[in-house]
C-alpha positions, 0 to 999 in steps of 0.5 A, spaced: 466 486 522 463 493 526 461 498 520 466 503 520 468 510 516 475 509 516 478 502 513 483 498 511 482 494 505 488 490 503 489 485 497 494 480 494 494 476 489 491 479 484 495 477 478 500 472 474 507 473 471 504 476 464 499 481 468 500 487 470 501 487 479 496 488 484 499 495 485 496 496 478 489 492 481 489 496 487 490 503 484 484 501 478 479 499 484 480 504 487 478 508 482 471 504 481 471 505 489 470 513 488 467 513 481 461 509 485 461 513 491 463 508 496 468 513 500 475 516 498 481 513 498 487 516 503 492 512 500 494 506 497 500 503 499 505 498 497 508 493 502 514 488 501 514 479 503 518 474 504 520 472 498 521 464 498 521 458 494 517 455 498 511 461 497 507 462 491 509 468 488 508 472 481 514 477 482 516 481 487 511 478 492 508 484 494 501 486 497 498 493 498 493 497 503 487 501 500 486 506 504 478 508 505 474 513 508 467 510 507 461 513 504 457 506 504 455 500 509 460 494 509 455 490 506 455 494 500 463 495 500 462 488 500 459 486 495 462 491 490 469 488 492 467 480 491 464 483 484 471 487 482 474 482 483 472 477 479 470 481 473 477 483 473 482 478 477 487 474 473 484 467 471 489 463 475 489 467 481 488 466 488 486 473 490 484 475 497 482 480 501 481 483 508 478 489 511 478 492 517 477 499 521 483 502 521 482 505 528 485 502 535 488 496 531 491 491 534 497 490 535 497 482 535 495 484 527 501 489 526 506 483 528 502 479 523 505 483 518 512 484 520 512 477 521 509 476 514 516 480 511 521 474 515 519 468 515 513 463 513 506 465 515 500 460 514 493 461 511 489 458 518 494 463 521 490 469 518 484 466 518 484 465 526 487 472 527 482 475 522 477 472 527 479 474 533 479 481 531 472 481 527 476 483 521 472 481 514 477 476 510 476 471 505 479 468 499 476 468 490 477 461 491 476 455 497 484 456 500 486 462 496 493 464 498 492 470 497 488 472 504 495 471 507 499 477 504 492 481 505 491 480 512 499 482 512 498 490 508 493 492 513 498 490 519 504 494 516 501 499 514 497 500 521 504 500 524 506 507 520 512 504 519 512 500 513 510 501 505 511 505 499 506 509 496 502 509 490 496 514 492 497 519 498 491 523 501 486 523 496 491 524 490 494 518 485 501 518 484 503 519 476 511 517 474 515 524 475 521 524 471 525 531 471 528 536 475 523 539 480 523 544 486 522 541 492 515 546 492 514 543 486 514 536 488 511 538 495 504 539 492 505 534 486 505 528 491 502 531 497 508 529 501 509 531 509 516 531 509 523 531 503 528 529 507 536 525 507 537 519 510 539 522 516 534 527 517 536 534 514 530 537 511 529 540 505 527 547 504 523 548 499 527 552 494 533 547 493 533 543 486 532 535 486 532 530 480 526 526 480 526 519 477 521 514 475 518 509 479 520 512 486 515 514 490 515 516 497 515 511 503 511 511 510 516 512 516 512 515 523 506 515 519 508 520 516 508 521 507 517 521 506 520 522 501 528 520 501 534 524 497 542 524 498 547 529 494 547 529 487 553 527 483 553 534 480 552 539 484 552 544 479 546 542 475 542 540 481 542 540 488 539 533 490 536 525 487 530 522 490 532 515 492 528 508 494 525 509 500 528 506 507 523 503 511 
């Protein structure tokens, strides 16, 4: 892989049906990754699967997508991820990970993504396409299923479309719970947009119920928050909403 300054690091797997989600995993990394002064995290995103009885999977069969500005050589990115992951993945897991620039992604690998979120897509499948396009892959373990989903965030969140967010520009997102201005919320979860489903942007003044667990989402690569009309007009103005992707 060609060093690059601006990465995606994606990563699935990492836990079992009693351990806390990769999503926990991932935001822990990328801490470490700051701490040791390997780059600054942009954002981690959180990114839905096929779920299938025919796919392993612990819960909900996501993956996420660290973003990373490096401060570092891919070698040492390297090294240090193999030994986070095995220091701190679940016993049992088959974590995989994969990184590659950020900067002119192939589109072949976005389609990866998507076709990750319909259908069955194969570890062989992932582990050609990563080497057509001189992404870094591989497994903890031989045939780690985890590479699939890995490969998959990286391709979802390069398209700009896809993905809830657990840590945006540089800032982790905590739980909010509470009624909030919308200036408030703005600066809180660093979101370039509050708006309704069908695109009515709110001003800055308005009042709006945040609850716990929502977390703005990726839409035309920009960081969106989605709200709709609160049930009592009198006490607050708007509600946050899960994301639509």
């Amino acid at each position: 892989m060609m060093e690059s300054k601006h990465l995606f690091i994606g990563i699935d797997d990492t836990d079992n049906p009693e351990s806390k989600g990769t999503g926990y995993f991932s935001r822990c990394l990328g801490h470490q990754l700051e701490k040791e002064g390997l780059g600054k995290i942009l954002g981690i995103s959180r990114h839905q699967l096929y779920r299938s009885i025919s796919i392993p999977f612990t819960s909900r069969n996501n993956a996420t997508c660290i973003e990373l500005k490096s401060c570092s050589t891919t070698d040492a990115l390297l090294d240090f991820i193999r030994k986070f992951i095995a220091e701190n993945a679940t016993p049992g897991s088959e974590t995989g990970f994969c990184i590659a620039s950020a900067e002119h992604f192939p589109k072949k690998a976005m389609d990866f993504g998507l076709k990750a979120q319909k259908k069955v897509v194969t570890s062989d499948q992932a582990l050609c396409l990563a080497s057509e396009n001189n992404f870094h892959i591989e497994g903890i373990t031989p045939g780690a299923h985890g590479i699939i989903g890995a490969l998959a965030a990286i391709g979802l969140r390069a398209t700009g479309n896809d993905g809830t967010l657990i840590w945006v520009k540089g800032y982790e997102i905590n739980d909010m719970k509470g009624i909030f201005h919308a200036g408030e919320i703005y600066s809180q979860t660093r979101v370039d947009c509050i708006k309704t489903i069908d695109g009515f942007k709110i001003p800055v003044n308005a009042t709006i119920e945040y609850s716990e667990n929502i977390h703005p989402v990726i839409k035309e690569n920009f960081v969106t928050l989605y709200v709709v009309e609160h049930p009592q007009k009198d006490q607050c103005d708007w509600k946050v909403v899960t994301g639509c992707n």
